[in-house]
C-alpha positions as CSV (number, residue, x, y, z in Angstrom):
1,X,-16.4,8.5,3.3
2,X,-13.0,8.2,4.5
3,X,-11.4,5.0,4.3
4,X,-8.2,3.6,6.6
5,X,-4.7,2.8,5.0
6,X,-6.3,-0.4,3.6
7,X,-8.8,1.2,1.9
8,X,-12.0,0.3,4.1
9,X,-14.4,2.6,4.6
10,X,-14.4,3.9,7.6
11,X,-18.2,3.8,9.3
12,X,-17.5,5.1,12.6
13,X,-14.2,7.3,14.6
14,X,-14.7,9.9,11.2
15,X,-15.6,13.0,13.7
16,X,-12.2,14.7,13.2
17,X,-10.6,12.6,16.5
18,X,-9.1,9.8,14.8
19,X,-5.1,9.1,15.9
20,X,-3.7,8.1,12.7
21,X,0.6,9.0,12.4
22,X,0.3,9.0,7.8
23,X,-2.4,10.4,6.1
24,X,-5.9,9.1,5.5
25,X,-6.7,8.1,1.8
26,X,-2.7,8.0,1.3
27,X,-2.1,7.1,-2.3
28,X,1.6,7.6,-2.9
29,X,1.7,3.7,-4.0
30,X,-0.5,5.0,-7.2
31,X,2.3,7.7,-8.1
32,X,3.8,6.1,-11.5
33,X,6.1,9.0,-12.5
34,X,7.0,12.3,-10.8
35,X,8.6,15.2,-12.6
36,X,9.9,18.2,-10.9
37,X,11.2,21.9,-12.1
38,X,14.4,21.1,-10.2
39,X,16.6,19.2,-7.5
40,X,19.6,19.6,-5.1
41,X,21.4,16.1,-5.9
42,X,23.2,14.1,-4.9
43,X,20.4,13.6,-1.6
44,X,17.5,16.3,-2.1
45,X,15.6,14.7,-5.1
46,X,12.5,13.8,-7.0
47,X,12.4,10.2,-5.3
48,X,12.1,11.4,-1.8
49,X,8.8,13.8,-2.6
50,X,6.7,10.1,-2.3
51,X,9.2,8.1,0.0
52,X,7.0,9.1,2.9
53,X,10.5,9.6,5.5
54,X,9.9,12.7,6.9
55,X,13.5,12.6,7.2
56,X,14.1,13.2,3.5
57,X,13.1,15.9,1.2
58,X,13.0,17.1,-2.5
59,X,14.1,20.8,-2.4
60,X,14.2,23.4,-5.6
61,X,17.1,26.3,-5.2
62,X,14.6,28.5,-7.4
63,X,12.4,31.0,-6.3
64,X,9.3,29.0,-8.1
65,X,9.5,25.3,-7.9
66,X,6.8,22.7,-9.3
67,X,5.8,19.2,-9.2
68,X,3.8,16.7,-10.9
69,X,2.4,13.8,-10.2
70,X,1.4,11.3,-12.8
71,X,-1.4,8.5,-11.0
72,X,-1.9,5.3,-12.2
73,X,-5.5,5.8,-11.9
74,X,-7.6,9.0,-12.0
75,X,-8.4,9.8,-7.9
76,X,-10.3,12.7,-6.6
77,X,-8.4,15.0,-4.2
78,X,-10.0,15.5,-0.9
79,X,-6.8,16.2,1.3
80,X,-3.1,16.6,0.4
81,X,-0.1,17.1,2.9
82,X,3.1,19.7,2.6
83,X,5.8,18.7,5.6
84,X,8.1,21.0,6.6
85,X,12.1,19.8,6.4
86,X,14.9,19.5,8.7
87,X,16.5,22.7,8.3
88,X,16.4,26.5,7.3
89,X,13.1,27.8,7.7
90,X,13.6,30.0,4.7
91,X,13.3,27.2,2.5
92,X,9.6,26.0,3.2
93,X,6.7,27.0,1.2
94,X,4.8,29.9,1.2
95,X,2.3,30.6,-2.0
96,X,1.4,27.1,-3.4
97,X,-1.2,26.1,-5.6
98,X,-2.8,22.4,-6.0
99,X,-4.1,21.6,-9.7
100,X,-5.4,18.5,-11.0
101,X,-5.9,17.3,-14.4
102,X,-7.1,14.4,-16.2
103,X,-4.8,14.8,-19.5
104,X,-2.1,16.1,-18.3
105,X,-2.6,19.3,-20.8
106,X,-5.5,21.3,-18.9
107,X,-5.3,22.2,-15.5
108,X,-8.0,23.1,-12.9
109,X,-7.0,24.8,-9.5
110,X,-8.2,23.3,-6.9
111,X,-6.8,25.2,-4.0
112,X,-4.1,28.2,-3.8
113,X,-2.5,29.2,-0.6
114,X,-0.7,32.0,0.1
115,X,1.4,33.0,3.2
116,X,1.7,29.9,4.7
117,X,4.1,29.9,8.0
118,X,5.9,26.4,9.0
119,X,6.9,27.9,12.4
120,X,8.0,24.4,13.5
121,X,10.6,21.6,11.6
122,X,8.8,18.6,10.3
123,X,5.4,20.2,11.0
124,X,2.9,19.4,8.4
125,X,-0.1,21.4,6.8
126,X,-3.5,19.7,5.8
C-alpha cells in the first residue's frame, strides 16, 4: 500500500491520480552514507544526489558513473526517481541499472534501462 510523506497508509486517492510535487514512499532521510565513482567539485557532488533541490546535481565526467546508497534500515524498492539537470542534454542518463543488496557484497538487479531520452530539463523518470 502506498503511504503519504508521513508514512500513513494511504487507503483511498491510490488510483494513479494523486497530485503529490516529491515522491511517494520518499526515504532519502534513511540514506546514512553515499559513495559515488566520481564528482565535478567544487558544486556537482555526492551531497546533492539526496538534497532533493532539483536545482543541484551530482554529475560524473566518465562515461560509466555509479552510486551507492547505504540505508539505515533494509527497505524494499517499489519506485525510484532519476531527474534530469539544468544543462547539456548530453549529460543525462541513458543505460542505468538499479541493484539492491542486503550486505553490501551481493547484488541483485532489480531493473535495467536502456535508451532512456530526458527530452526536457528537470524532467524526471519513474
Amino acid at each position: 500500500m502506498e503511504t503519504d510523506a508521513e508514512g500513513r497508509k494511504m487507503s483511498s486517492g491510490i488510483d494513479g491520480n494523486i497530485r503529490y510535487e516529491g515522491i511517494q514512499g520518499d526515504i532519502t532521510h534513511k540514506v546514512e552514507k553515499v559513495t559515488v565513482s566520481a564528482e565535478n567539485p567544487p558544486n556537482e557532488i555526492v551531497e546533492k544526489l539526496t538534497d532533493r533541490d532539483v536545482n543541484t546535481k551530482w554529475l560524473a565526467f566518465e562515461p560509466t558513473g555509479w552510486i551507492e546508497l547505504k540505508l539505515s534500515e533494509p527497505e524494499a524498492v517499489v519506485k525510484y526517481a532519476l531527474t534530469s539537470a539544468n544543462d547539456y542534454d548530453g549529460r543525462d542518463p541513458k543505460d542505468w541499472q538499479l541493484a539492491g543488496s542486503n550486505d553490501g557484497k551481493s547484488w541483485t538487479a532489480l531493473d535495467t534501462r536502456t535508451n532512456e531520452d530526458f527530452p526536457k530539463r528537470f524532467e524526471r523518470k519513474l
